[in-house]
C-alpha positions, 0 to 999 in steps of 0.5 A: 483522462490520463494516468500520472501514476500507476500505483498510489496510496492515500492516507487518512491520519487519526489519533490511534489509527492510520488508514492506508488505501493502496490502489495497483494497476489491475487488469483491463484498467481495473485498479483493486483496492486494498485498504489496511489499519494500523495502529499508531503504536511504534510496533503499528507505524513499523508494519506497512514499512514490514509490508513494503519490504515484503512486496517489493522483495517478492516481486524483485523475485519474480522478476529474475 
């Protein structure tokens, strides 16, 4: 089967929580999991764009 996307994340959207599940390439084509809760306060809905933020400035670092 062919890769469309590297990187994806699924979302499952409930009442009080959201759930993300964040599949990144891996190596020998072994994509490690993650999955992560939030709440769906607005202090909980800011945290993966926290988490978002952090990822890609550390990776922008190691970059350079």
């Amino acid at each position: 089967m062919e890769v469309a996307h590297q990187h994806c994340c699924g979302l499952d959207i409930h009442k009080r929580a959201v759930v993300a599940c964040l599949l990144t390439p891996g190596l020998r084509g072994h994509s490690p999991r993650e999955v992560r809760s939030f709440s769906t306060t607005t202090q909980g809905l800011l945290e993966p764009v926290y988490d978002l933020l952090r990822i890609s400035t550390a990776k922008a670092s190691t970059t350079i």
